[in-house]
C-alpha positions in Angstrom: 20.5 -7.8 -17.1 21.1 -11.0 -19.3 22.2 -10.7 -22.8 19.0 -10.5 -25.2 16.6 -9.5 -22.6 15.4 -5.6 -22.1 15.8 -3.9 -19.2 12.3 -2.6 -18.4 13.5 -0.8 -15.7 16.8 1.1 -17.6 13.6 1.7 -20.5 11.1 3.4 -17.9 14.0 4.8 -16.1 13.3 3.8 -12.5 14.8 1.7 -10.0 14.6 -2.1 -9.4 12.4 -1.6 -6.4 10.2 1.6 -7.6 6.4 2.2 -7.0 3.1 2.1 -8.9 2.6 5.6 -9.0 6.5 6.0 -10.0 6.2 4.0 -12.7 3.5 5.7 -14.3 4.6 8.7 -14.1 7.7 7.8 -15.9 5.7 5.9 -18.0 3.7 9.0 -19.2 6.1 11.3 -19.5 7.8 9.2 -21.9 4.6 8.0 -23.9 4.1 12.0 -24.3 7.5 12.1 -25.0 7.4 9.4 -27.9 4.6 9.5 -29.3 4.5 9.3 -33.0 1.5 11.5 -33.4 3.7 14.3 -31.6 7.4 13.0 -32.2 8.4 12.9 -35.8 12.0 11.8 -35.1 13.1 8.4 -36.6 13.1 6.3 -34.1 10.3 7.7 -31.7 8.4 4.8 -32.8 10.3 2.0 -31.4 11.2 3.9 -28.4 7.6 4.6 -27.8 6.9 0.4 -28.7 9.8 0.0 -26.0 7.9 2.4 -23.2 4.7 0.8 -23.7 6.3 -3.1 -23.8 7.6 -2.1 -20.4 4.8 -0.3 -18.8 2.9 -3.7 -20.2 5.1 -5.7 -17.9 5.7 -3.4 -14.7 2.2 -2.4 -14.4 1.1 -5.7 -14.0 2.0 -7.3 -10.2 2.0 -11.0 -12.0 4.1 -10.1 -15.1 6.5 -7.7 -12.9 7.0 -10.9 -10.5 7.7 -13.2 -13.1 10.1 -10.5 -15.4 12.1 -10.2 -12.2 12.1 -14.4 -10.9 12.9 -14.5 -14.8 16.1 -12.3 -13.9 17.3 -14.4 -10.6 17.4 -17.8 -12.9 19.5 -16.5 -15.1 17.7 -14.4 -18.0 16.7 -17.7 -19.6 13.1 -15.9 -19.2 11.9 -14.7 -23.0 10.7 -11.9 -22.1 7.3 -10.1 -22.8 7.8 -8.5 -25.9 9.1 -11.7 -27.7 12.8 -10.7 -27.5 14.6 -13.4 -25.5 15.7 -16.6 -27.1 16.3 -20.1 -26.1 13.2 -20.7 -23.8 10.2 -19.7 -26.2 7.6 -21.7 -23.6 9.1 -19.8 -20.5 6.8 -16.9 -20.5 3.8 -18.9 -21.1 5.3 -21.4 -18.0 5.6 -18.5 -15.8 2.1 -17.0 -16.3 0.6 -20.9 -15.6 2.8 -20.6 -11.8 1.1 -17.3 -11.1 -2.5 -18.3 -12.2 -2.8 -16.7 -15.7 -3.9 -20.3 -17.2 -0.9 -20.4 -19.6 -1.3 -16.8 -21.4 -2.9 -18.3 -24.2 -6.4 -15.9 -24.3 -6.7 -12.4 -24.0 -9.0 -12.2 -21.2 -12.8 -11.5 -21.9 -14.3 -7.8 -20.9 -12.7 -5.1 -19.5 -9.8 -5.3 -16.4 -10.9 -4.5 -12.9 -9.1 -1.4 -11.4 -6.6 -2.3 -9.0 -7.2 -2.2 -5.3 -6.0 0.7 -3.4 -4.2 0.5 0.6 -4.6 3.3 2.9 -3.3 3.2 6.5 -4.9 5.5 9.1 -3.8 6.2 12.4 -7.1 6.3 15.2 -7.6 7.4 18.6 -7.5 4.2 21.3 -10.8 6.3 22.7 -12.3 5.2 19.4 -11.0 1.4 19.3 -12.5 1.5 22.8 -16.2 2.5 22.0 -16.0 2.1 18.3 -16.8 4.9 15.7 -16.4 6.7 12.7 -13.6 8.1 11.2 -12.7 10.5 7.8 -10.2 9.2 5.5 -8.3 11.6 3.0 -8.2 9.8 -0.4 -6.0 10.8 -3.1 -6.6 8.4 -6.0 -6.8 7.8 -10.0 -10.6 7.6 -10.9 -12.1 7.3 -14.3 -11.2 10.9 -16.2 -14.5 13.1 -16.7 -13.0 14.4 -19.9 -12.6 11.3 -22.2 -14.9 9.2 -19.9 -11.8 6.8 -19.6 -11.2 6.4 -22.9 -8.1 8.3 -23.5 -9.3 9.8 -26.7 -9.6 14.0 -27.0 -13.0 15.4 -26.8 -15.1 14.1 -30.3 -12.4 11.7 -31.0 -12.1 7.6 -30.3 -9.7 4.9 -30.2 -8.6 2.9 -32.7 -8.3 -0.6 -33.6 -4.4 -1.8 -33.3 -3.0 -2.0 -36.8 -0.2 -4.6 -35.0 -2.3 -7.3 -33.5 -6.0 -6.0 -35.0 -7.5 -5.5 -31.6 -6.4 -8.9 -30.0 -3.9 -6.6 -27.4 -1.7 -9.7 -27.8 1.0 -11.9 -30.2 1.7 -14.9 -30.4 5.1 -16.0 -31.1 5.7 -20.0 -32.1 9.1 -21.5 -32.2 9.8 -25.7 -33.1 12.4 -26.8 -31.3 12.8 -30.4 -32.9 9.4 -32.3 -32.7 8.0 -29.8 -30.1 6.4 -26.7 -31.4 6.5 -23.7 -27.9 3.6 -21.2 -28.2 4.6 -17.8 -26.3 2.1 -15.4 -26.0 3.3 -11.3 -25.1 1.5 -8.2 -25.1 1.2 -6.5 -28.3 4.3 -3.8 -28.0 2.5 -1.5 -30.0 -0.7 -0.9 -27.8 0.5 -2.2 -24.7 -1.8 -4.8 -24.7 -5.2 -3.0 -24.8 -6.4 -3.8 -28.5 -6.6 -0.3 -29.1 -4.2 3.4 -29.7 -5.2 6.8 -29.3 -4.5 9.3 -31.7 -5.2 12.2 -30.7 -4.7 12.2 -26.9 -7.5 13.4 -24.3 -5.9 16.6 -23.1 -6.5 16.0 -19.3 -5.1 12.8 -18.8 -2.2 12.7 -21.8 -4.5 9.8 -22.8 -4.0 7.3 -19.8 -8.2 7.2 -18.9 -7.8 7.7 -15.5 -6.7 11.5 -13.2 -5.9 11.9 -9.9 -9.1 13.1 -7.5 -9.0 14.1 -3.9 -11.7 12.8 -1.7 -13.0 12.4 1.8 -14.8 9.4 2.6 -16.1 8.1 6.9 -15.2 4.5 7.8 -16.7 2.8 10.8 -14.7 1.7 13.5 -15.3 -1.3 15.0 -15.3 -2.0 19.0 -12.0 -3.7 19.5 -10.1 -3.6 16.2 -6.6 -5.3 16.1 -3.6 -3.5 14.9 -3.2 -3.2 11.3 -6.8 -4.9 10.4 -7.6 -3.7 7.0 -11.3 -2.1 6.2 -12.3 -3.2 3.0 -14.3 -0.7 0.8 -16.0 -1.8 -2.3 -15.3 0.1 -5.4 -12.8 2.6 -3.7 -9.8 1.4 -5.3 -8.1 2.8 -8.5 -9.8 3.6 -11.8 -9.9 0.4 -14.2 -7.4 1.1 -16.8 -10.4 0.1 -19.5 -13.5 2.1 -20.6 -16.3 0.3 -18.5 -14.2 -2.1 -16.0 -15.1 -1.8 -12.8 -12.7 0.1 -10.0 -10.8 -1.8 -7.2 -11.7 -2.0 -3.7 -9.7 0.0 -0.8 -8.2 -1.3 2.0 -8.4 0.7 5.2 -5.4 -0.7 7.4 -6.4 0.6 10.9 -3.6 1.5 13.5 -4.3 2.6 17.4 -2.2 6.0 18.2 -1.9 7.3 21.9 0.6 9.8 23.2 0.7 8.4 26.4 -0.3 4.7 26.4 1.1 1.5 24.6 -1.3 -1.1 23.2 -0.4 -4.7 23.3 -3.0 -6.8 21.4 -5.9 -5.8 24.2 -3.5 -4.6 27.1 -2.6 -1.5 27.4 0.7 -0.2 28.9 1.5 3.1 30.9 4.0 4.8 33.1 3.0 6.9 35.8 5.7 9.1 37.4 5.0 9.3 41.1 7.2 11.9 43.7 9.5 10.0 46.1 6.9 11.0 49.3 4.1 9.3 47.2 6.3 6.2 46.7 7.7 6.6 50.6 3.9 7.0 51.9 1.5 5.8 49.3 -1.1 7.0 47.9 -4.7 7.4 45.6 -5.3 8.6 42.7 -7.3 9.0 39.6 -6.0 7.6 36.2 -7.5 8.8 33.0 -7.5 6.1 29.9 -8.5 5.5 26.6 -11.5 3.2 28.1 -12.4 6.5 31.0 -11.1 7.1 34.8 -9.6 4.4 36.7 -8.8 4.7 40.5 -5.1 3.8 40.9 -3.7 2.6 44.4 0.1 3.2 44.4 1.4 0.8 47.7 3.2 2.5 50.3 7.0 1.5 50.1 7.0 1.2 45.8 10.0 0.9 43.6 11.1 2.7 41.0 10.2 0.0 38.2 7.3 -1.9 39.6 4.2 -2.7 37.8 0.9 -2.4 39.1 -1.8 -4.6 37.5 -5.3 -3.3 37.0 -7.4 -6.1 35.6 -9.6 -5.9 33.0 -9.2 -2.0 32.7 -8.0 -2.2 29.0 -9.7 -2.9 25.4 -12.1 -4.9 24.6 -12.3 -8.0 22.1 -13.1 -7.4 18.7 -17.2 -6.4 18.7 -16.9 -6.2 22.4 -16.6 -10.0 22.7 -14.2 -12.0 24.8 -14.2 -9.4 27.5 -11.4 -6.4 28.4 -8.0 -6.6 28.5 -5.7 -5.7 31.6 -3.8 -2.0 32.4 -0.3 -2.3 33.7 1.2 1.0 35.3 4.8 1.2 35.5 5.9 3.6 38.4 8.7 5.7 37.7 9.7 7.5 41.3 10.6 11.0 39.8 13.4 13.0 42.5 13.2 16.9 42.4 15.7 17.8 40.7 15.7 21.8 42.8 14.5 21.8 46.6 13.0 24.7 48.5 14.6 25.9 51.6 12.1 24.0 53.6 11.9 21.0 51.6 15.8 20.7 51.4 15.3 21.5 55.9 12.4 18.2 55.6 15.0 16.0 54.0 17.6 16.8 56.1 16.2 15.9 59.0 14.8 13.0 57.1 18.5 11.9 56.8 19.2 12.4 60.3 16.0 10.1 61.3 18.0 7.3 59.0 21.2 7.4 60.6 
């Protein structure tokens, strides 16, 4: 980490490449930790400004990005708490590259939650004719205690004393005729306007707790590999009282013991004895899309392919027609003969001479 820029990471205590849910865990523990309502050593207080600055940064996918692009060129990047020198417009530059019109307005109403990804593993039966499936959610939803506010039962939050309920500061430096505006969150709220007090009890004053819950997506006819479902207001809690939550993503994958999907082929092997392969033969073939009646040529090799057209998926919906079925034979020798099985082969090997 470059000289004069905090380590967000070292602060939170998690690695470079750690996930949501990690990071807020660590981030609450140590909120709990440092609070100054609950910790009365000196120094809690900045530590506690220092876990919130960071959880400020790392929370957010845009600041997170530009922290750590900040890091690859150099360290030249201010930082989000004000502390960097040398580049006071950097910040500000980095939020206009990831669409955050230059940082220089707190923005208006409450944050949308964020959105939520779930990947589920389906029956090709059910890609085949389409259908419903149940989903196991476990995600942070508003907290029916506080009601998302953080605050304990008959209690509310207050207005930041630091930046008076703006959730932001703005730091200006002149450097010669040019005067650079950098805009952070406030360290001392994290950027919501407001601080609890007296924590909510249930949710250690975050707004949002964990919920498990079953919800039935519908399956459409066709549906490609890892095609996400989207499902309005699904998605985690919004981290302010009366934003709306995010949306989840269903990604949908196709799971068969037995058979391989390629796009709308499907791929199998078939193990056939030496006397079918020798001789031939008929049988039935069940699939994902019902029973097909496989021919297996007289004479076969170990390794062929036997194409049966248009005996696969369908197209999205059930346009664009059905994919084909390849069988790959695999001649299977018995391993242990019977006394008159090992008498057929023998005279089999005599007819060969």
């Amino acid at each position: 980490m470059a000289h004069g820029k905090p380590d967000y990471y070292a602060i939170l205590g998690v690695a470079r490449d750690a996930d949501d849910a990690t990071i807020k865990a660590a981030f609450r523990k140590l909120a709990r930790e440092h609070h100054p309502d609950r910790n009365r050593d000196a120094g809690a207080e900045d530590r506690f400004k220092e876990v919130n600055e960071a959880y400020a940064v790392l929370s957010d996918p845009d600041k997170r990005r530009a922290y750590d692009l900040g890091d690859q060129l150099g360290g030249g990047f201010g930082g989000f708490g004000g502390g960097g020198g040398g580049f006071g417009g950097f910040g500000s530059f980095f939020d206009e590259i990831f669409g955050r019109g230059g940082g220089q307005r707190r923005p208006s109403g409450p944050r949308p939650g964020r959105n939520a990804v779930v990947e589920i593993e389906v029956p090709l039966e059910t890609i085949f004719a389409g259908g419903k499936h149940d989903v196991h959610l476990r995600r942070e939803e508003e907290c029916h205690t506080c009601g998302g506010n953080g605050a304990a039962p008959g209690t509310s939050p207050v207005t930041c004393d630091e930046c008076g309920g703006a959730g932001q500061k703005v730091v200006r430096r002149r450097q010669g005729s040019v005067v650079f505006q950098q805009v952070s969150p406030c360290d001392r709220c994290g950027g919501s306007g407001h601080m609890v007090k007296d924590p909510c009890p249930s949710c250690d004053g975050s707004g949002t707790e964990e919920s498990d819950q079953e919800i039935t997506v519908t399956i459409p006819i066709g549906i490609d590999d890892g095609t996400a479902l989207r499902v309005p207001g699904l998605g985690e809690a919004s981290p302010d009282k009366g934003g709306i939550p995010g949306d989840l993503h269903v990604v949908v994958r196709g799971h068969d013991e037995r058979f391989e999907r390629r796009g709308q082929h499907l791929i199998v092997r078939e193990e056939v004895s030496v006397v079918d392969a020798a001789l031939g033969a008929k049988r039935k073939l069940q699939t994902p899309c019902g029973t097909v009646s496989l021919e297996i040529p007289a004479g076969v090799q170990p390794g062929h392919t036997i194409k049966l057209t248009r005996e696969g998926l369908p197209g999205l919906h059930g346009r664009g027609g059905r994919g084909d079925l390849y069988v790959a034979v695999e001649v299977k020798v018995p391993e242990k003969l019977s006394r008159e099985q090992k008498k057929l082969y023998e005279q089999l090997r005599k007819l060969e001479k």
